[in-house]
C-alpha positions as CSV (number, residue, x, y, z in Angstrom):
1,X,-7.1,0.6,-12.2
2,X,-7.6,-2.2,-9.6
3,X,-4.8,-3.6,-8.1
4,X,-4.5,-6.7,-4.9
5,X,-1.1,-6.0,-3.2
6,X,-0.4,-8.8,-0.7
7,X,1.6,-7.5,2.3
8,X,4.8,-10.2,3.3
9,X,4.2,-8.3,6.8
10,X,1.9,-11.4,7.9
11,X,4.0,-14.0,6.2
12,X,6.5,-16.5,7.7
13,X,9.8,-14.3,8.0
14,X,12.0,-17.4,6.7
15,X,10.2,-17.9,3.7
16,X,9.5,-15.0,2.3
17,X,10.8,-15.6,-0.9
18,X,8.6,-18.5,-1.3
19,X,5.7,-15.7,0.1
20,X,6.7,-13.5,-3.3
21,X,6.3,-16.4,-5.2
22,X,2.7,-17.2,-3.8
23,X,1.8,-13.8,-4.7
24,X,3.4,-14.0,-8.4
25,X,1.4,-17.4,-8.8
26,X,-2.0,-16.3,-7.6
27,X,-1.7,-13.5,-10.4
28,X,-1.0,-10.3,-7.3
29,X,0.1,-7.0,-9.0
30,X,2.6,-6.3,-6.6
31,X,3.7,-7.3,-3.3
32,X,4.1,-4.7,-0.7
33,X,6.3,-4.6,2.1
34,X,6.0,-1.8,5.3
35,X,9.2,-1.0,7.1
36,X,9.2,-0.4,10.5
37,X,12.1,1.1,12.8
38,X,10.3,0.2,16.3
39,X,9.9,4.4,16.7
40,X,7.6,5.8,14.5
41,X,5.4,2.7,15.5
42,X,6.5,-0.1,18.1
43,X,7.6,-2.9,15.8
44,X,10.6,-4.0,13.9
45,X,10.8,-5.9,10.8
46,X,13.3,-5.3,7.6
47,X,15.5,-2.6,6.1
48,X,16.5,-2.2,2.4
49,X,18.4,-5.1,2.6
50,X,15.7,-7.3,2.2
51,X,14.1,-5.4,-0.8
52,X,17.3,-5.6,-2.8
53,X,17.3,-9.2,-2.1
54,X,13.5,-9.9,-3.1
55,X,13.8,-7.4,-5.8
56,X,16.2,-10.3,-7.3
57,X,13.8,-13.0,-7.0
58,X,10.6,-11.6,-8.7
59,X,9.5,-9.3,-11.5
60,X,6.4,-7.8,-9.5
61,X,6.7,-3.8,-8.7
62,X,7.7,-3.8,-5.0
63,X,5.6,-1.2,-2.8
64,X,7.3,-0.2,0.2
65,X,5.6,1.5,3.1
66,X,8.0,3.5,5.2
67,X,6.8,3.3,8.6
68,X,9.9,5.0,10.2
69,X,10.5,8.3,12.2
70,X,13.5,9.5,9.3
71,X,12.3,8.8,6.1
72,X,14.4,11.4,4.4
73,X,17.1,9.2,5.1
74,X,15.7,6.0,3.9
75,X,14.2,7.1,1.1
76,X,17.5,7.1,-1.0
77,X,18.3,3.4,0.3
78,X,15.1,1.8,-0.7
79,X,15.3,3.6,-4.2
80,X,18.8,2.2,-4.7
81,X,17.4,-1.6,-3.2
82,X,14.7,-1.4,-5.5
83,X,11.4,0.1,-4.8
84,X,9.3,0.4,-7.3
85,X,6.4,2.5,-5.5
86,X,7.4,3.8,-2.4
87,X,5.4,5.7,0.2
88,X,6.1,7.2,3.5
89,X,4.3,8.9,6.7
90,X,2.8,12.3,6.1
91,X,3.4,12.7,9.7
92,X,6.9,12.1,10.1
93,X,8.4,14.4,7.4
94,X,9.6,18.1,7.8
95,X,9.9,18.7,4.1
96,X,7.3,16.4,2.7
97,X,7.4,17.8,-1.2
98,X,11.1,17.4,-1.0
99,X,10.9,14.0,-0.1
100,X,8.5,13.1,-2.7
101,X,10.8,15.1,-5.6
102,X,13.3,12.6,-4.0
103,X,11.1,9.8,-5.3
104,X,9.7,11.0,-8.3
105,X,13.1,12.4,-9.9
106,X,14.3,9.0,-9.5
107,X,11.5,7.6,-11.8
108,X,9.2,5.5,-8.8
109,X,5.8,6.4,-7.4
110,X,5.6,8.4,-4.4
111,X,3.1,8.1,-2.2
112,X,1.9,9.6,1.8
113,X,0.6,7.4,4.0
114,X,-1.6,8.7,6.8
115,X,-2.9,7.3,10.0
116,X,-6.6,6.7,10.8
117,X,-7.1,10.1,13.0
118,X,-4.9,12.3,10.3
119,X,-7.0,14.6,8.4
120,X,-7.0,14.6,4.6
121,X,-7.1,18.3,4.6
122,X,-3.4,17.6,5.2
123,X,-2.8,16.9,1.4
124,X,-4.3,19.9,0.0
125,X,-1.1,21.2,-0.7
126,X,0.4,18.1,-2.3
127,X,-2.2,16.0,-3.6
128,X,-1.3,16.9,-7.3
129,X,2.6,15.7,-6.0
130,X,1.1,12.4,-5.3
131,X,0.7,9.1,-7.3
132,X,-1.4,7.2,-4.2
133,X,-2.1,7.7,-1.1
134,X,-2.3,5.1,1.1
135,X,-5.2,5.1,3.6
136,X,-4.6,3.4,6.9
137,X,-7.6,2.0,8.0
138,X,-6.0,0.1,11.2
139,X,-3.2,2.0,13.7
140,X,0.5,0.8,12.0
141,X,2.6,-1.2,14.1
142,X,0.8,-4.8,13.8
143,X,-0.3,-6.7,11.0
144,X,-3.6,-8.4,11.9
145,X,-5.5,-5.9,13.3
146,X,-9.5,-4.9,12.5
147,X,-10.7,-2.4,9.8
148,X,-11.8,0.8,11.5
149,X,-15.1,1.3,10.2
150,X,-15.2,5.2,10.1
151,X,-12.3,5.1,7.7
152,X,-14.7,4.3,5.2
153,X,-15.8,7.7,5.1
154,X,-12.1,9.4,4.5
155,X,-11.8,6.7,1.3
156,X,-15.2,7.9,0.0
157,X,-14.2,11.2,0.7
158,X,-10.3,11.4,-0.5
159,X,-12.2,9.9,-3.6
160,X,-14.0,12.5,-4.2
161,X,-11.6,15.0,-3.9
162,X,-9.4,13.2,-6.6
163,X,-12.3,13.3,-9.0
164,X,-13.3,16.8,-8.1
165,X,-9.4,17.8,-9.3
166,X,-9.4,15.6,-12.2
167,X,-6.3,13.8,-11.0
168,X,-4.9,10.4,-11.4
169,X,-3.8,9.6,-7.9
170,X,-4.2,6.4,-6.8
171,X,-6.4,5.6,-3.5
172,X,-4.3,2.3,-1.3
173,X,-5.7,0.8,2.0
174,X,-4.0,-0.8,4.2
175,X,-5.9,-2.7,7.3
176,X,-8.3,-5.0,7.3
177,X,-8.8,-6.1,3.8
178,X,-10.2,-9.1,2.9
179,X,-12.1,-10.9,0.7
180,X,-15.2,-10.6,1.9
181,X,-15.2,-6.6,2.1
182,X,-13.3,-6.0,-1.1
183,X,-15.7,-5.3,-3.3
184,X,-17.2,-2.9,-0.5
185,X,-13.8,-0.9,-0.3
186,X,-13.6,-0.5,-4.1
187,X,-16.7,0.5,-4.6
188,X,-15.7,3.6,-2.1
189,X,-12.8,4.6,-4.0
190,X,-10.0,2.0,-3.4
191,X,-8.1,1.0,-6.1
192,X,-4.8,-0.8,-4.4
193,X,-6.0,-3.5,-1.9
194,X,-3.1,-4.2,0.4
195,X,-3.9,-7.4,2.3
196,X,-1.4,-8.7,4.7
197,X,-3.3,-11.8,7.3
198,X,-6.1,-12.2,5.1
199,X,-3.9,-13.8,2.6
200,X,-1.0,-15.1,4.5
201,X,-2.6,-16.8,7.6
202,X,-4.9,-18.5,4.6
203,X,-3.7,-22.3,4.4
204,X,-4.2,-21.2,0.7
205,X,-2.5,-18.0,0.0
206,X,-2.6,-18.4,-3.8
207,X,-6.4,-19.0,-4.0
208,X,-7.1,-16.1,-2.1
209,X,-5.1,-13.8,-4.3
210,X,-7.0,-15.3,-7.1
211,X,-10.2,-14.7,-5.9
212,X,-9.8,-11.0,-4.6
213,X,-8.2,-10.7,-8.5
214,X,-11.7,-12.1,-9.4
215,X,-13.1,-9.5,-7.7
216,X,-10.9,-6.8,-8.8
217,X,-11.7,-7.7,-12.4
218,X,-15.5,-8.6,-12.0
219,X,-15.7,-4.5,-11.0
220,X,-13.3,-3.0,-13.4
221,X,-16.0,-4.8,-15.6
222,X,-18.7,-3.2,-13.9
223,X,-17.8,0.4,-14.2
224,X,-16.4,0.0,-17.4
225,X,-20.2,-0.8,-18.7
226,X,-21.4,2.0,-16.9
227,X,-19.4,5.0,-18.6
């Protein structure tokens, strides 16, 4: 299971309906969006408000990245706007498995995020709670931002781990993806790319998402001829 996520964090904030509709036309399996309240990290950008009102212009899942200090109280507005997968910050929640029943009873995928310098010992009692887990691999706050090379090593590891338990959890990254190091990242465990400037500050969106769907299929292939 390989998916390309484009992030409307590095698209033009006045158009991003039309940014949905890039990602629906270059073939994307769902468009992700990361909420931040200008506490947990430094920036501001959209509330639930603006899920409801995308989640009326596409049929892609929505994946929605809580990058706030109070997720417990967001959670239940982005589930009622429309989130389809919906993760938040292992470091910001009191009652993490709560907050996940929260999501799962209502029927979405719930997810953790955690920063470059968490540890992903800090799962262990949760991982099997968990439909994905989504890796940062730049500090959140800024879209744009360089992939931290020694958070290649916590994708190959959380991999592991997931196969060791026999689990279905999905592995997401979010920093620095790109075409050129997409095959790279899958190959370490990845399977939702969530690319954000890469696609966006393209002058062709669309082409991109088809090529890193290229990729994404080219090695699905590849490992399906190797069981």
């Amino acid at each position: 299971m390989y998916f390309i996520a484009p992030s409307i964090l590095s698209a033009d904030f006045s158009r991003l309906a039309e940014a949905v509709k890039m990602a629906e036309a270059g073939g994307a399996d769902m468009v992700h969006l990361d909420v931040m309240d200008g506490h947990f990290v430094p920036s501001i950008t959209f509330g639930h408000q603006l899920v409801a009102a995308l989640r009326e212009k596409t049929i892609l899942p929505l994946n929605v990245h809580l990058m706030v200090d109070n997720p417990r109280e967001m959670i239940p507005l982005f589930l009622e706007a429309g989130a389809d997968w919906l993760s938040f910050h292992l470091e910001t929640s009191r009652h993490v498995h709560k907050d996940l029943q929260t999501i799962k009873e209502a029927g979405r995928k719930a997810g953790l995020a955690l920063n470059p310098a968490t540890p992903l010992a800090l799962l262990s009692e949760v991982l099997e709670e968990l439909d994905f887990v989504v890796v940062m691999t730049v500090n959140p706050g800024w879209g744009g931002q360089k992939f931290i090379p020694a958070t290649r090593g916590k994708i190959r590891s959380l991999s592991q781990w997931i196969k060791e338990k026999e689990l279905a959890t999905l592995i997401a990254v979010d920093g620095g993806v790109k075409l050129d190091n997409l095959a790279e990242l899958f190959s370490l465990g990845m399977n939702i790319a969530i690319c954000g400037s890469s696609v966006y500050n393209d002058p062709e969106p669309v082409e991109v998402i088809k090529k890193m769907k290229a990729v994404a299929r080219d090695f699905s292939h590849r490992i399906s001829e190797n069981k």
